[in-house]
C-alpha positions as CSV (number, residue, x, y, z in Angstrom):
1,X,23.6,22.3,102.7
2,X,20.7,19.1,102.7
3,X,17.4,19.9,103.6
4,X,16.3,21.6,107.0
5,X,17.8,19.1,110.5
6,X,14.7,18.3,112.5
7,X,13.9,15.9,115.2
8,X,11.4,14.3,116.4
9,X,9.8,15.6,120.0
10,X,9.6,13.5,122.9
11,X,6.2,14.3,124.2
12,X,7.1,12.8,127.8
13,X,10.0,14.9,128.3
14,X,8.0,17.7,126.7
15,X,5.1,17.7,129.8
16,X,8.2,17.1,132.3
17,X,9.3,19.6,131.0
18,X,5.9,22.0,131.1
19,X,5.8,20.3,134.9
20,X,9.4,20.8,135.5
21,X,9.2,25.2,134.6
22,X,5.5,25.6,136.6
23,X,7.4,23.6,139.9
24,X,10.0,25.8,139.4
25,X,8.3,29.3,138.7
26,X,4.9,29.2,139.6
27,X,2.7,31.1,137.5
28,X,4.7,30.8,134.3
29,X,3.2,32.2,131.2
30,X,2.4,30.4,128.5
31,X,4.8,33.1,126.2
32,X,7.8,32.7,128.8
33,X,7.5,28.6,128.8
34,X,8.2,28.9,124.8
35,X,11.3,31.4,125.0
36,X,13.0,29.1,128.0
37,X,12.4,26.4,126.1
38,X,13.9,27.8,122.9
39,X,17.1,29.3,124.8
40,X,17.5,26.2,126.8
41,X,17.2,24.0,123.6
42,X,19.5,26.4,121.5
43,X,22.3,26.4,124.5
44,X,22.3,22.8,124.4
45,X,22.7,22.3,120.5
46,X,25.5,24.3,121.1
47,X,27.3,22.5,123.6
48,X,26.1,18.5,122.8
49,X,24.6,18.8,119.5
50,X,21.1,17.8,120.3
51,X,18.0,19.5,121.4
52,X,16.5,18.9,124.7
53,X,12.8,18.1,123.6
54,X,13.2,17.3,119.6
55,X,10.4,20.0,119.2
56,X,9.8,22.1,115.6
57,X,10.1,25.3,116.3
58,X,7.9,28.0,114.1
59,X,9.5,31.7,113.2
60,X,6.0,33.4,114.6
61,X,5.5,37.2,115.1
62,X,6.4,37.2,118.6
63,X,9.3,35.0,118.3
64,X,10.2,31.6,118.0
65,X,7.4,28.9,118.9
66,X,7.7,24.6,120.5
67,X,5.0,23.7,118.4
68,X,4.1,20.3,119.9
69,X,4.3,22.1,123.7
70,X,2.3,24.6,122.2
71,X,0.1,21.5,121.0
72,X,-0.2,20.4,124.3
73,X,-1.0,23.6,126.2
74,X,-3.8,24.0,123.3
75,X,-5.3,20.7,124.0
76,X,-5.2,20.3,120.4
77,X,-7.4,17.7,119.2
78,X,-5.1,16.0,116.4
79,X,-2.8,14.5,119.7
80,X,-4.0,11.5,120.8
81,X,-6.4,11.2,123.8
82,X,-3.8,9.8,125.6
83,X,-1.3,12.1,125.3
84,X,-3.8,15.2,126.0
85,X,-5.3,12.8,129.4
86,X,-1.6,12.7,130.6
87,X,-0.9,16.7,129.9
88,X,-4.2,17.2,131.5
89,X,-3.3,15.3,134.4
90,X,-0.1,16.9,135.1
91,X,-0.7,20.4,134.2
92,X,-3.7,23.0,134.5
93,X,-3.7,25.9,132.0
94,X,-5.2,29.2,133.3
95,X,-6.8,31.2,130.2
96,X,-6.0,35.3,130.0
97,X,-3.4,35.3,130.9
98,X,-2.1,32.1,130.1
99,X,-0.2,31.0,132.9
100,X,0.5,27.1,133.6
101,X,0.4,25.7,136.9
102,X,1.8,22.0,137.9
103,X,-0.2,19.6,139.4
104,X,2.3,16.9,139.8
105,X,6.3,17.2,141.0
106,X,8.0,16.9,137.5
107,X,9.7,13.1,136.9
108,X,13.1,14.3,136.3
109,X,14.1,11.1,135.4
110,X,13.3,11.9,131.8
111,X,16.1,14.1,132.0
112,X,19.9,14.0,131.5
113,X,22.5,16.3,133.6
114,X,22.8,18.7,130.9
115,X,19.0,18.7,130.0
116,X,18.4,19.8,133.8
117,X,21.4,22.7,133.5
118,X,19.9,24.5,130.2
119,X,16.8,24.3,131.4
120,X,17.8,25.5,134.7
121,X,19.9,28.8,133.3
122,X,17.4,29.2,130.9
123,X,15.7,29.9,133.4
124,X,17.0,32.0,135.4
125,X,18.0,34.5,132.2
126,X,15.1,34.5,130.7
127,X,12.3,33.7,133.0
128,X,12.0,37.3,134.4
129,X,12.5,39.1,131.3
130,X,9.6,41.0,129.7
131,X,7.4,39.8,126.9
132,X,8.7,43.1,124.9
133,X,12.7,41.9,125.7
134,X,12.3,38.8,125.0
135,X,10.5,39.8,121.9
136,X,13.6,41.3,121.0
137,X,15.7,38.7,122.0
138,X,14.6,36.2,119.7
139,X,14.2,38.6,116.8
140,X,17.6,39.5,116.9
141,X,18.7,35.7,116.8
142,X,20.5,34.6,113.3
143,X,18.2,31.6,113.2
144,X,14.6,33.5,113.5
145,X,15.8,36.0,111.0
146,X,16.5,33.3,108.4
147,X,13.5,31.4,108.7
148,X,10.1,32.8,106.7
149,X,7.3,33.6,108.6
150,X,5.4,30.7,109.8
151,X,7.7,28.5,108.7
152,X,9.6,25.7,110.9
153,X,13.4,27.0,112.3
154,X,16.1,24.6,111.2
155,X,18.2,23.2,114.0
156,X,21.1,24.3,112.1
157,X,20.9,27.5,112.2
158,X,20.5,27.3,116.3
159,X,24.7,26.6,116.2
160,X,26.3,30.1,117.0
161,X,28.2,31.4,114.3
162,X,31.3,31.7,116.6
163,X,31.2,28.1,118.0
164,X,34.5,26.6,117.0
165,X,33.1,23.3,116.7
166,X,30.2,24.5,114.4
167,X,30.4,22.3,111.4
168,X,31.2,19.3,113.8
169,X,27.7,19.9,115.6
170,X,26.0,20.6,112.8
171,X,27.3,17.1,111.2
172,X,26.1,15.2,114.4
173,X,23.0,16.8,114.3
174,X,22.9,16.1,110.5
175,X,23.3,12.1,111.3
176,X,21.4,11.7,114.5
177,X,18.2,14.1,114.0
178,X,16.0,11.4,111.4
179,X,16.8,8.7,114.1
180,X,17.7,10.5,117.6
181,X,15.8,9.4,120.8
182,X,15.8,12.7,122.8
């Protein structure tokens, strides 16, 4: 095995995509955002070999993390002033509890087909769950078991152990992540 698959996130698709879960359930925590992202992502690996947003994951204590949507939602300062003006613009962040609301209708143009339908069941299985099952959810997942505390998740270990075409997804993913346009 080479070195951990990683790709590069598309910061538009990852505001549509804030935009896109606030349109569709208003009042979305911050915590609920991150675990229909990483389910959505993790389904689509496993059926087209690629993530939906190219964003690095992080094996935190609650689970696993988007770190550039987290990036985003924290305003952090290293982004460029651009990029923060255009999250700002199209999403409001409401602090304790950390709930996101939409200011825009989310361009789903930046979206493929099977972008849209991960996201969408996503979802609708995890979007209602409770912070304490979907805690358990994602600790119970091969891939945030592996990974060390704090440390980034490998896109590898997102392909289901009983997906017969495993090693071919994981070879995709091997030769598209260091150039991949998401």
């Amino acid at each position: 095995m080479e070195g951990r698959i990683s790709f590069r996130i598309n910061y538009e698709k990852a505001i549509e995509a804030l935009v896109y879960l606030a349109n569709q359930k208003p009042g979305i925590d911050i915590y609920h955002v991150a675990k229909v992202l990483f389910f959505a992502d993790k389904l689509h690996v496993n059926r087209f070999a690629r993530p939906i947003l190219g964003d690095t994951y992080i094996c935190m204590d609650h689970g696993p993390v988007p770190s550039g949507v987290r990036n985003l939602i924290a305003d952090d300062s290293w982004l460029s002033q651009d990029l923060l003006d255009r999250a700002g613009e199209s999403i409001a962040i409401e602090h304790k509890p950390y709930r996101i609301t939409a200011k825009r209708r989310a361009d789903i143009a930046v979206f493929s087909e099977s972008d849209l339908e991960c996201l969408d069941w996503s979802l609708r299985e995890y979007g209602s769950k409770s912070f304490a099952e979907l805690r358990a959810l994602t600790h119970e997942e091969r891939c945030y078991i592996d990974a060390g505390a704090n440390e980034p998740i490998d896109y590898r270990s997102l392909v289901d152990e009983d997906n017969p075409n495993r090693d071919r997804i994981i070879e995709e993913m091997e030769e598209s992540a260091a150039y991949a346009t998401l």
